[in-house]
TITI-463028 format. One record per residue (C-alpha): residue number from 0; x negated, y, z. Coordinates in steps of 0.05 Angstrom, whole numbers. Example, Ala and Ser with C-alpha at 12.3 -4.5 7.8 and 13.67 -1.06 7.14 Angstrom:
    k       u       v       w
    0    -246     -90     156
    1    -273     -21     143
# end
This chain:
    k       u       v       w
    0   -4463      83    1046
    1   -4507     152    1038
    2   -4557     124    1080
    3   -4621      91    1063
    4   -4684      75    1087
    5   -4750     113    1089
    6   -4798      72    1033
    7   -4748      25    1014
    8   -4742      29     948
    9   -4769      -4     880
   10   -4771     -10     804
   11   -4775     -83     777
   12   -4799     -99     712
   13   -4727     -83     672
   14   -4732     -14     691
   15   -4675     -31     759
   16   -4691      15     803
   17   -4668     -18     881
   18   -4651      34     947
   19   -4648      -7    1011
   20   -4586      18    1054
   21   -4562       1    1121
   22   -4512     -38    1080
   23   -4549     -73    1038
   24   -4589     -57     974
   25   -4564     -12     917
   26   -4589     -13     851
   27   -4580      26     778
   28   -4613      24     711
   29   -4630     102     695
   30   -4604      94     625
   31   -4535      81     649
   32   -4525     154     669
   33   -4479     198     632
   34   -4465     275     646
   35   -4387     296     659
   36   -4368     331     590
   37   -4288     343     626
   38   -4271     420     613
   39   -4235     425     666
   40   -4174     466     663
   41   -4158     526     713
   42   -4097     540     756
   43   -4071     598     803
   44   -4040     554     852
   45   -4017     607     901
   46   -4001     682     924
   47   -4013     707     992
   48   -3994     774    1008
   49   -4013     803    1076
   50   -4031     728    1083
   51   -3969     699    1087
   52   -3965     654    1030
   53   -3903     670     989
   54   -3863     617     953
   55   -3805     620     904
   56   -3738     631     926
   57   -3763     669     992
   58   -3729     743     995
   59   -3808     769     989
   60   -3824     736     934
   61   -3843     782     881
   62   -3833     729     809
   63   -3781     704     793
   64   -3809     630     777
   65   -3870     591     801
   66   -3939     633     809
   67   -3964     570     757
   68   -3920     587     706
   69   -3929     664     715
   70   -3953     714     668
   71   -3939     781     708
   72   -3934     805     776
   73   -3908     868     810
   74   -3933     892     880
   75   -3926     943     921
   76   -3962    1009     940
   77   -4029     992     992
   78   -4013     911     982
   79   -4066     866    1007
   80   -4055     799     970
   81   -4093     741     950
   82   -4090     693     900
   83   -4108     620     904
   84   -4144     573     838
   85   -4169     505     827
   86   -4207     469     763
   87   -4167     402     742
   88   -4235     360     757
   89   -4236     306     812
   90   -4305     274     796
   91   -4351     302     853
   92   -4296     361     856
   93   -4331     403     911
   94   -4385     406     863
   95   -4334     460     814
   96   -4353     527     815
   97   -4310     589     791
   98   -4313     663     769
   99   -4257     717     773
  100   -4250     785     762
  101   -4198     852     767
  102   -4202     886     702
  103   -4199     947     710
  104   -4227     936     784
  105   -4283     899     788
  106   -4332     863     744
  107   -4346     774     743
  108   -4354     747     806
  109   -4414     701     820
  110   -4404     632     801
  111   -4378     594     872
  112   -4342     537     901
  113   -4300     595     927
  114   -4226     572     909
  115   -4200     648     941
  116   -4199     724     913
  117   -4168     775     958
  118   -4154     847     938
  119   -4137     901     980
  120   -4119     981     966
  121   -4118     981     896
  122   -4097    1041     865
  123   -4022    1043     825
  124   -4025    1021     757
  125   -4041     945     718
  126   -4082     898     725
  127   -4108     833     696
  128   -4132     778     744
  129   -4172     728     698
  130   -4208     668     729
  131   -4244     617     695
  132   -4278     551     727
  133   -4330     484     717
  134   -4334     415     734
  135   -4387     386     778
  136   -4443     394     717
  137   -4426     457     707
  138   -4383     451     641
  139   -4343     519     640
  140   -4273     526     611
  141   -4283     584     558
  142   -4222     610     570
  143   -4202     642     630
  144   -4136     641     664
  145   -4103     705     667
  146   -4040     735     706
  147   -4018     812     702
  148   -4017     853     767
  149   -3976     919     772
  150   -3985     961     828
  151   -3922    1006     834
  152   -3941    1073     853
  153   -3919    1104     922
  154   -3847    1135     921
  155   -3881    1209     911
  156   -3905    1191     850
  157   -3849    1156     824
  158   -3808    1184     770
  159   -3758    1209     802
  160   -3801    1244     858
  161   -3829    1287     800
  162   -3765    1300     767
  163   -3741    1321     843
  164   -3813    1362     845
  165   -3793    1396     779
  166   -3716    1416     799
  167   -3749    1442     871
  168   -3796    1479     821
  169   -3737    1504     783
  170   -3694    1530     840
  171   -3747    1559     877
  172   -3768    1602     808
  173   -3696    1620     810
  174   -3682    1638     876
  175   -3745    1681     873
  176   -3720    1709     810
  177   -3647    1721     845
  178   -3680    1753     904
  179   -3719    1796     843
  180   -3663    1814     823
  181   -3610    1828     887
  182   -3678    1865     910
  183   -3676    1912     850
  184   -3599    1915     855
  185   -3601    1934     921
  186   -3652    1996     907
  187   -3607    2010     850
  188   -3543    2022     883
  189   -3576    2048     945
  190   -3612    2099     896
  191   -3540    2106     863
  192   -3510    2122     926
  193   -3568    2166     955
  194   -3548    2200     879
  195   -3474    2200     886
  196   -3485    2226     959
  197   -3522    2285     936
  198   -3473    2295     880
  199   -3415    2297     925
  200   -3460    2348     971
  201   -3469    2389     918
  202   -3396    2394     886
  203   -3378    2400     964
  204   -3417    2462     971
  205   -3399    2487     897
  206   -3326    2474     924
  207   -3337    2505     994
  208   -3377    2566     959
  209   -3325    2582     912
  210   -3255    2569     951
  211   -3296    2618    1003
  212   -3308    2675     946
  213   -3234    2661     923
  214   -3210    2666     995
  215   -3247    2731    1014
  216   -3202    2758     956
  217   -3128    2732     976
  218   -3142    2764    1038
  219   -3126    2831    1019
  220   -3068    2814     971
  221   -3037    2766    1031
  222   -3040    2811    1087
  223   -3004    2867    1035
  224   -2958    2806    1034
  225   -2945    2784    1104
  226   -2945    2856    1130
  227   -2876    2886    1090
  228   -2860    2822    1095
  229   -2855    2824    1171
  230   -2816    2893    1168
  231   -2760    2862    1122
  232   -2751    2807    1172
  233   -2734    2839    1224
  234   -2692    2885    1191
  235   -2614    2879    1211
  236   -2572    2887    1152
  237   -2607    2832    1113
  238   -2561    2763    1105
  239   -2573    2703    1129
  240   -2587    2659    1061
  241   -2632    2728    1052
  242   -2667    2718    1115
  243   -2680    2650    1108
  244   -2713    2652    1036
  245   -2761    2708    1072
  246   -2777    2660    1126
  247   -2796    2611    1079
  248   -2841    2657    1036
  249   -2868    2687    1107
  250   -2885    2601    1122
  251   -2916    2592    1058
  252   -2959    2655    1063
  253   -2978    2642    1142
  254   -3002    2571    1116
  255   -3043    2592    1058
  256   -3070    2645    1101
  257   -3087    2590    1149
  258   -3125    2548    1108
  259   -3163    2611    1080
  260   -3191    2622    1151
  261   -3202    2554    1145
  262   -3253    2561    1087
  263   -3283    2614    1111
  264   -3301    2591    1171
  265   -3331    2531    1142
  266   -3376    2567    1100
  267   -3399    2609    1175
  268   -3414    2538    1194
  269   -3455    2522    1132
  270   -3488    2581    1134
  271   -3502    2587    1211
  272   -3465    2651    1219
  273   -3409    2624    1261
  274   -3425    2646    1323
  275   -3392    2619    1391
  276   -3364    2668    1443
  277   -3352    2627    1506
  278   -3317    2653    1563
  279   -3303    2619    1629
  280   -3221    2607    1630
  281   -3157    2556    1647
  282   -3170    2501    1596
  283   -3098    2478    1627
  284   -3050    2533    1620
  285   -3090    2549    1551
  286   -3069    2489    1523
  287   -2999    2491    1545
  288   -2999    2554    1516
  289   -3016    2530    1438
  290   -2973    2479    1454
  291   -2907    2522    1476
  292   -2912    2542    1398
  293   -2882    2465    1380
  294   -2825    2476    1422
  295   -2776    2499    1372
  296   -2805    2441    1320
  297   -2799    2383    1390
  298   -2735    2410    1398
  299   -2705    2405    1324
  300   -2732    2332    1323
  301   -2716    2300    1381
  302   -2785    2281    1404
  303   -2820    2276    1467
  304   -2883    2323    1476
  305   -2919    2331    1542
  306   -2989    2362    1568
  307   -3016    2331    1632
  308   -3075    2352    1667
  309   -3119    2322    1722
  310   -3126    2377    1769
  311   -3072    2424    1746
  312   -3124    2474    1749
  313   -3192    2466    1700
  314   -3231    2521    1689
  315   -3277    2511    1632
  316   -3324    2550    1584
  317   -3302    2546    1523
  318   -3289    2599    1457
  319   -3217    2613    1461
  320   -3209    2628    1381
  321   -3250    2561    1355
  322   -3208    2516    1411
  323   -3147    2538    1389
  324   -3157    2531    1314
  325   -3177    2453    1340
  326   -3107    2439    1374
  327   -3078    2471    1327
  328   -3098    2425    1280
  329   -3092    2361    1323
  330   -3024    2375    1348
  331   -2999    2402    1275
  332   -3031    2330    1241
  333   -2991    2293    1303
  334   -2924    2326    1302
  335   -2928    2316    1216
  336   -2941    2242    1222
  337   -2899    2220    1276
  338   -2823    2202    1258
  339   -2771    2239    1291
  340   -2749    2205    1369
  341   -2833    2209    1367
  342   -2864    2228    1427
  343   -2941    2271    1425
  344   -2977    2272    1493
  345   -3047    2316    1511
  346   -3070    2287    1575
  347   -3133    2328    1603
  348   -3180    2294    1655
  349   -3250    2303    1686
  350   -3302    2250    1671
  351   -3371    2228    1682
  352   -3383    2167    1642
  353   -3393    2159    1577
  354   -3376    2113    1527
  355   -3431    2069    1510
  356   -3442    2095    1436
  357   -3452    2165    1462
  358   -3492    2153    1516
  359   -3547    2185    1491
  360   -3517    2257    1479
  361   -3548    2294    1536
  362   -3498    2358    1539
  363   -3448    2312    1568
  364   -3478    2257    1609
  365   -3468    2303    1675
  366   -3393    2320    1691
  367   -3359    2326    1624
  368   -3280    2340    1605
  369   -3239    2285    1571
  370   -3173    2312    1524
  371   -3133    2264    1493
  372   -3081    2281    1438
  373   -3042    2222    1429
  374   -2980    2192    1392
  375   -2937    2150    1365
  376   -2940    2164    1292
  377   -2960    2129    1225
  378   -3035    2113    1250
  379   -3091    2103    1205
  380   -3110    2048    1165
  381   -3178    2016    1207
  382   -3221    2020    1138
  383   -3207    2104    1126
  384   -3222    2115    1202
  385   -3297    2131    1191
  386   -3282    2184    1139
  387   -3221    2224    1160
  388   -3269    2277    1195
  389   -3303    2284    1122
  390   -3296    2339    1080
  391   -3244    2350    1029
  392   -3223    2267    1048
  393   -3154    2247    1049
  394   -3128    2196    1078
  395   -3098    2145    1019
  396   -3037    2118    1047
  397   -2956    2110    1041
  398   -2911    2143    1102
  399   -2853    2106    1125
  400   -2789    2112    1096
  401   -2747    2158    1142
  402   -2812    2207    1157
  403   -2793    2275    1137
  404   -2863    2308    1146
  405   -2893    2280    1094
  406   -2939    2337    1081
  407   -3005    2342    1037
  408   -3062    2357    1078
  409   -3126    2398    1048
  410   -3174    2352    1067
  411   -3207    2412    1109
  412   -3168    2418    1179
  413   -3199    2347    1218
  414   -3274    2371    1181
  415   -3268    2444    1211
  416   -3242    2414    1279
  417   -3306    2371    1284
  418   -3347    2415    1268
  419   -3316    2467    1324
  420   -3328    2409    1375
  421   -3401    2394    1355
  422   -3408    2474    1366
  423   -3377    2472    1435
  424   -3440    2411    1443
  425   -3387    2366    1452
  426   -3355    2301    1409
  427   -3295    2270    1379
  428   -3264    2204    1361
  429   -3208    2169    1342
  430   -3179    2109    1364
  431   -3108    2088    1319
  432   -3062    2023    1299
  433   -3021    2035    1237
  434   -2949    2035    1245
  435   -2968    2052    1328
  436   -3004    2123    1330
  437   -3069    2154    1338
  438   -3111    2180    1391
  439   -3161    2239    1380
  440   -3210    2245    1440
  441   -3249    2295    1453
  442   -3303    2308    1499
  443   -3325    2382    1519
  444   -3387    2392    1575
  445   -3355    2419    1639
  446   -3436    2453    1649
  447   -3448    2530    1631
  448   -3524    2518    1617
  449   -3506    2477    1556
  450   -3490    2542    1512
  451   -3552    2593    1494
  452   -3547    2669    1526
  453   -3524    2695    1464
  454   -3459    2656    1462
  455   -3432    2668    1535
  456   -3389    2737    1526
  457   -3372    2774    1603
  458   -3299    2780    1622
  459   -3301    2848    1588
  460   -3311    2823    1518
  461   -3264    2765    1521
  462   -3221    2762    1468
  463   -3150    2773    1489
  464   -3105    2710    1505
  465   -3061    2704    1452
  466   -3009    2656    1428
  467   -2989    2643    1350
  468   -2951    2698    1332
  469   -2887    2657    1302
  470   -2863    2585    1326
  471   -2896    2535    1291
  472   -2856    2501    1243
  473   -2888    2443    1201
  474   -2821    2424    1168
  475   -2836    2460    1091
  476   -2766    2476    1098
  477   -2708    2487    1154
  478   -2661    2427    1162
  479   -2602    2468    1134
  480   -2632    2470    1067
  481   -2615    2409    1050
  482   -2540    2426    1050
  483   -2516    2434     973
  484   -2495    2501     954
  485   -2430    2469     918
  486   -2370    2508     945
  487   -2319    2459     903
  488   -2340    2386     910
  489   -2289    2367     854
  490   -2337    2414     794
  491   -2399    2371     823
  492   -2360    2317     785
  493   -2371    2361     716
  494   -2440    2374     723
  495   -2498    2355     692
  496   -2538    2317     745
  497   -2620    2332     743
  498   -2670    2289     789
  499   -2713    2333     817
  500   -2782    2306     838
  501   -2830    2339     879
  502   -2865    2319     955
  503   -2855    2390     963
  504   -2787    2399    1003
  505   -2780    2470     998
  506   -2793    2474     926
  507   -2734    2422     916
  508   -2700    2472     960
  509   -2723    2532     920
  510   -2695    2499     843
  511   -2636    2473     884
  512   -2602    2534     909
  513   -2626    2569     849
  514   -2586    2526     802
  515   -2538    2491     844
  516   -2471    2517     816
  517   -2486    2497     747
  518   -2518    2428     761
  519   -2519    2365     809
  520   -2584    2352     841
  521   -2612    2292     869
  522   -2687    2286     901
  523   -2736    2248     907
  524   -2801    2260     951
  525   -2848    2212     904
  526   -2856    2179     837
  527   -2832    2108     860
  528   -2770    2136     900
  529   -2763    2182     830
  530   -2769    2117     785
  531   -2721    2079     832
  532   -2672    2140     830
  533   -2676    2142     756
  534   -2655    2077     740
  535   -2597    2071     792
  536   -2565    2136     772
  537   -2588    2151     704
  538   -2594    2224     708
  539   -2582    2276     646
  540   -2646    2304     666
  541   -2721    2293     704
  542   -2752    2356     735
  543   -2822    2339     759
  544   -2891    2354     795
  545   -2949    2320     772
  546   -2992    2320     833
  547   -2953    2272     881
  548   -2982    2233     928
  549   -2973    2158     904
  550   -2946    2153     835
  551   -2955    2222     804
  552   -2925    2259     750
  553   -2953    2228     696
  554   -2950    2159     721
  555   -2873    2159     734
  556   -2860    2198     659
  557   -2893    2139     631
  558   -2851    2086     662
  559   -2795    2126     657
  560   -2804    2124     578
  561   -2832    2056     581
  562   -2763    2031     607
  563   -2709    2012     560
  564   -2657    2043     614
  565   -2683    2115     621
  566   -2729    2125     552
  567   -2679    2179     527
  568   -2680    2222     595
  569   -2717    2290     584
  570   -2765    2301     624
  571   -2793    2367     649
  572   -2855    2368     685
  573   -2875    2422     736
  574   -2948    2427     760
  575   -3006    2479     789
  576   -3050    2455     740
  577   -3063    2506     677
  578   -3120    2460     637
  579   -3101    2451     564
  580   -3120    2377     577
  581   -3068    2369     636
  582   -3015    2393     581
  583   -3037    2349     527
  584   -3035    2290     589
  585   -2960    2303     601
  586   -2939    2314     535
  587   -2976    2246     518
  588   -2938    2212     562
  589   -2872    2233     537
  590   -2850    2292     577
  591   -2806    2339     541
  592   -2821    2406     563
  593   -2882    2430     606
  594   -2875    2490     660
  595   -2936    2518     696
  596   -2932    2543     768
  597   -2915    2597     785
  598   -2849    2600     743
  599   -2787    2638     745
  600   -2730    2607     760
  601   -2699    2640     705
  602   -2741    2604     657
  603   -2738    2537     681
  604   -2662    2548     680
  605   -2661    2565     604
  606   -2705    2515     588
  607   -2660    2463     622
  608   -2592    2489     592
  609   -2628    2487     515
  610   -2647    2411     527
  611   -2589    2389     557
  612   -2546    2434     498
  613   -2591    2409     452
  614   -2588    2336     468
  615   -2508    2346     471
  616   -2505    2368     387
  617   -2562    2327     362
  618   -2521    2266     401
  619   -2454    2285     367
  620   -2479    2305     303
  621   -2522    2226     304
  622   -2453    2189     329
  623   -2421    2222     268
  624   -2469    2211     219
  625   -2482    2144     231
  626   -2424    2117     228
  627   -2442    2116     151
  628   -2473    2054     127
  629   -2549    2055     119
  630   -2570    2086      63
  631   -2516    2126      47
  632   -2536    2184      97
  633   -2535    2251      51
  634   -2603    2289      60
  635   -2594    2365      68
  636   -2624    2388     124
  637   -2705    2376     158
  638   -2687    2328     212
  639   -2639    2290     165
  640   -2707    2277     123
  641   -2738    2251     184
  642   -2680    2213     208
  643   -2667    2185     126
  644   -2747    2165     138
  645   -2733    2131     198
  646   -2670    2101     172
  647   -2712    2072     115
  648   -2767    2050     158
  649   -2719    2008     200
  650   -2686    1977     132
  651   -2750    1956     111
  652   -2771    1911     166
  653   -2697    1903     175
  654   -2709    1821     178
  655   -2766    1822     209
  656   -2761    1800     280
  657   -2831    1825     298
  658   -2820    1895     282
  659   -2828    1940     351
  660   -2837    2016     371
  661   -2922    2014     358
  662   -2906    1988     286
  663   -2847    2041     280
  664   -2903    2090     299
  665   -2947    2072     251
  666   -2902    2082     197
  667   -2877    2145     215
  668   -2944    2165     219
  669   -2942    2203     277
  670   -2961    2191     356
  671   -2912    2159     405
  672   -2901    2216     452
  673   -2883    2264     385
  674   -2834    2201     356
  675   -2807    2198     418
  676   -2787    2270     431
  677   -2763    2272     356
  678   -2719    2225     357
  679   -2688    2243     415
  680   -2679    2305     399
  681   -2638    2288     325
  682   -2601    2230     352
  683   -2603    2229     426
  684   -2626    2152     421
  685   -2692    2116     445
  686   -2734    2087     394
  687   -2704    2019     410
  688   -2633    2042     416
  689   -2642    2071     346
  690   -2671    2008     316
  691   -2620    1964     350
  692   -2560    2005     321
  693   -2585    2014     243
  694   -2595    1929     252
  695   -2519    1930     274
  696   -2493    1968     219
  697   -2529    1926     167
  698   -2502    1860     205
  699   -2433    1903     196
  700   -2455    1900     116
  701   -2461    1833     106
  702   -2415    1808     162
  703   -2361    1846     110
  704   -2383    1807      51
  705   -2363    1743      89
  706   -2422    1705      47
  707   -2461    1690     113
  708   -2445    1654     179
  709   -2459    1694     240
  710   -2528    1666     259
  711   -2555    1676     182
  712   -2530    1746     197
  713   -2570    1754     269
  714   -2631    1722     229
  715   -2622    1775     159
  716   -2624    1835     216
  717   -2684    1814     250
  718   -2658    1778     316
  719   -2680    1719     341
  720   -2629    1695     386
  721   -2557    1689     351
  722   -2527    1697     424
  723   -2567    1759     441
  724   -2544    1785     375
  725   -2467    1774     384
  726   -2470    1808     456
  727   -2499    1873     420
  728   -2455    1864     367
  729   -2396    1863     425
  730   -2420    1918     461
  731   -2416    1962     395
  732   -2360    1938     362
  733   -2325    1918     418
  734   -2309    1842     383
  735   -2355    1789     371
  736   -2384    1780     299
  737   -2338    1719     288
  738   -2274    1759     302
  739   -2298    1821     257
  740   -2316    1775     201
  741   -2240    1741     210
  742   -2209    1806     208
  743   -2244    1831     137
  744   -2225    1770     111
  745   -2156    1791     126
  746   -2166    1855      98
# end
């Protein structure tokens, strides 16, 4: 027992030294103490974290063996853990003290009995927990125990948050570069546009300027025109087919004088020197007056045409000369465009609303008039709607087979007509379908206080009411026309047959009837229906324009010479166009012969009789000379040289399967176009028909020798397929090159 007794205690005379207890006495010599010399050694016994001890196995335990045994230890971000030690020393045990410490935390603890060290918040990166301990007389183990703490960092700071940081980083630098650049893209082509814009202005006022000066001029020369012509017309003793070639000149000449007035009064617009004259009259029975002029033209093709009013009766103030140049052009553009059984309605109505993207023009938001010109055309494709009331536009589109009016519009008639409207303060629209119609609207103010003193005229200076002076007739030529002038059906049969191609219908007419009884003409209104023509009926001879809407001129020459079928055609090409570089174009693309308009007809009719008679002797005088065997043609005359050179050309790539036309060119030394024409004109051939025939009569050669089997033959002559080969062969022997080789064996 602990407990003794105050005074009770002794030392005999051997040095005992007696305690009296309350169990009895105890007693000790001194010299039979001894200190405790044990190092003890040091343990980490256990991990808390949060304070829940953790222990192996358990899904939250962080080692994978015993904490005892461990050397290394990974926690979490913001862990609060704990670890737990004891010192191997069980004499007087709660007398052990120990010392710890975080490196890289925290410095040595005070020496305790404290068996705990708890950490909380300690910033990411590693640690080394060392702890070291003593016995109960205070002999420390030297060397501490250690363990190695990681504290992961937080998921921003991983490695992977940075690399996302840094590809964040990236795209944002590039979207901000990418805006940079769309930015400065988009000032760029708005500045190119703002610069093509002006551009266009200009060369749209050089154009307007200049067709104005040109058009002041034709005035005097047309009306000289026009007016004799007018006397001969009506004179009796003139024919019919005499008449009707005057009409068509009178047409032509009303048109062009037409579209001068046009000009002109474009440039008054420009200029501000068009001046209105309105007078208060019968918008109704004006109307149905322009459009009694289409009567004749409704009649001829069947179609419906109708003006409807709502009253019968609308007087309006209006300028009698500017409206009727609008209709004019409205109703021409609808009756051209719309297929024959067509119907074109004007309906005219009073109305005081407004549609909602015009609601802020004031002339008309009191009572207003509403015309619609309607029908049952072509239409307009949705994405050209916005710019068919531009200047010089026109509209880029294919009419429907079985449309007759397929006319060329200037580009000048739906600009002049808006412009007219916006002088009258009033507006126009369109509203169309393609392959349904169109409808122009147009909206006029009904009120006499929208137009300025100086353009309301009194009764007395009206301008007369006047109504076109002929029947309009938009057909460019009468329906007769198209009749051929062959009076014996059987010499058609003889003739040399030309396609003629032109979108101009009274041209065709024109070269028709001017050299119908010597050839057979077939037309075409368009390159593609030309090229289509061309390969189906193989004409002797192409006659045409070069401005076409669609495929032009030049277009359908190339294909035409492109193509194996209809390479050796002549072509003669027909255009307004004067420009040395418009020549050089056609002749570049193979055309034969080049006429500018105007032309005689005598001309053009010499020019075709010394092709076609040309192509005729050259053709003979090529059958007969080559049916010599290469290199045995006799050299006497110029084009014999070139067709000896061409000959030997061809022999010397005989074999070679590769050799084509650009390689023929090359050697010849001279441009496609030229080799072309050349060799068409000395042997009637193409180019490949030429090279395909000297191969022939060298497979003849050695097919004659009988040293080589058929398909060494097709290889020696430069073709690749022995089948190919024996089907030319065929077609120009008439007998495959296994019966011709049999039958010079014979021989």
């Amino acid at each position: 027992s602990n407990q003794f007794s105050y005074g009770a205690s002794m030392i005999d005379s051997k040095g005992f030294i007696w305690f009296g207890g309350v169990n009895g006495l105890n007693f000790f010599h001194p010299d039979s103490i001894r200190l405790n010399s044990f190092i003890p050694p040091v343990y980490i016994t256990d991990l808390r974290v949060l304070n829940r001890p953790l222990r192996p196995g358990s899904r939250d335990f962080p080692l994978e063996e015993n904490i005892l045994y461990a050397r290394k230890i990974v926690l979490p971000y913001k862990s609060a853990f704990s670890f737990e030690f004891t010192a191997l020393n069980y004499t007087s045990s709660e007398k052990n003290l120990y010392s710890y410490t975080m490196e890289g935390f925290d410095n040595w603890s005070v020496p305790s009995n404290n068996r705990t060290a708890t950490y909380t918040n300690l910033d990411p990166g590693t640690y080394y927990f060392r702890v070291k301990g003593s016995n109960n007389d205070g002999v420390w183990n030297p060397s501490a125990t250690s363990i190695q703490v990681v504290i992961l960092p937080p998921w921003w700071k991983t490695f992977w948050a940075y690399l996302a940081y840094l590809c964040i980083i990236v795209l944002l630098l590039l979207a901000f570069r990418s805006y940079l650049i769309s930015r400065q893209r988009m000032k760029h082509e708005l500045l190119l546009k703002e610069i093509e814009k002006q551009k266009m202005e200009e060369i749209n006022q050089m154009k307007l300027k200049f067709f104005t000066n040109i058009s002041h001029e034709f005035r005097s020369p047309l009306t000289l025109i026009l007016g004799p012509l007018e006397k001969i017309m009506h004179s009796e003793t003139l024919e019919d087919s005499v008449k009707n070639q005057l009409k068509v000149i009178y047409r032509n000449a009303s048109r062009l004088l037409r579209l001068i007035n046009q000009l002109v009064e474009f440039r008054k617009i420009e200029t501000g020197n068009l001046r209105l004259k309105v007078s208060q009259d019968d918008l109704v029975s004006f109307l149905k007056e322009i459009g009694g002029a289409f009567q004749e033209f409704v009649s001829m093709h069947h179609m419906d045409f109708s003006v409807e009013a709502d009253p019968p009766c609308l007087p309006l103030w209006f300028d009698r000369e500017a409206l009727e140049k609008i209709f004019y052009n409205l109703l021409s553009n609808a009756f051209k465009f719309t297929p024959d059984g067509g119907s074109v309605a004007v309906h005219i109505s009073c109305s005081s609303s407004l549609p909602e993207e015009f609601s802020g023009i004031s002339s008309l938001r009191n009572q207003h008039v509403r015309i619609n010109v309607c029908d049952t055309g072509i239409g307009i494709p949705a994405d050209q709607l916005d710019k068919i009331f531009d200047r010089f536009y026109q509209i880029s589109r294919r009419d429907k087979p079985g449309n007759p009016h397929k006319i060329e519009g200037s580009g000048i008639g739906l600009a002049l007509t808006r412009d007219l409207v916006e002088l009258h303060k009033g507006i126009i629209f369109v509203s169309s379908e393609p392959g349904k119609g169109s409808c122009f609207t147009i909206l006029l103010p009904a009120d006499k206080e929208v137009y300025s003193n100086d353009q309301i005229v009194d009764s007395a200076e009206k301008a007369p009411s006047h109504a076109p002076i002929e029947t309009v007739n938009l057909l460019q030529s009468d329906e007769s026309n198209h009749e051929m002038d062959f009076s014996d059906n059987d010499q058609t049969i003889e003739k040399p047959i030309i396609l003629l191609v032109d979108d101009n219908s009274e041209l065709r007419d024109f070269i028709r009837k001017g050299l119908g009884k010597k050839y057979r003409f077939i037309e075409a209104e368009d390159g593609d229906q030309g090229f289509t023509l061309a390969l189906h009926q193989l004409p002797d001879l192409i006659i045409s324009d070069i401005v076409m809407p669609g495929t032009d001129g030049i277009a359908l020459c190339r294909k035409l010479k492109e193509h194996p079928n209809t390479e050796h055609i002549p072509i003669i090409m027909l255009t307004a166009r004067s420009a040395e570089e418009t020549r050089m174009e056609g002749f570049l693309s193979g055309a034969d012969d080049y006429i500018s308009k105007p032309f005689s007809i005598s001309l053009l009719e010499i020019r075709i009789s010394n092709i076609i008679n040309a192509r005729k002797k050259l053709w003979n005088k090529f059958r007969k000379e080559l049916l010599m065997q290469p290199s045995e043609l006799a050299v006497e005359h110029p084009d014999e040289v070139f067709l000896k050179k061409a000959m030997d050309i061809v022999e010397k790539y005989i074999s070679d399967s590769s050799f084509d036309v650009r390689t023929f060119v090359k050697e010849m030394g001279m441009s496609r176009s030229v080799l072309y024409r050349r060799l068409e004109a000395v042997t009637g051939q193409s180019v490949n028909e030429f090279i395909r025939i000297i191969r022939l009569k060298r497979a003849d050669q050695l097919l004659s020798m009988n040293t080589y089997s058929v398909a060494e033959v097709a290889y020696e002559v430069g073709f690749n397929d022995p089948q190919y080969f024996s089907k030319c062969f065929h077609k120009y022997f008439h007998c495959t090159p296994s019966q011709y080789a049999a039958n010079q064996e014979k021989q």
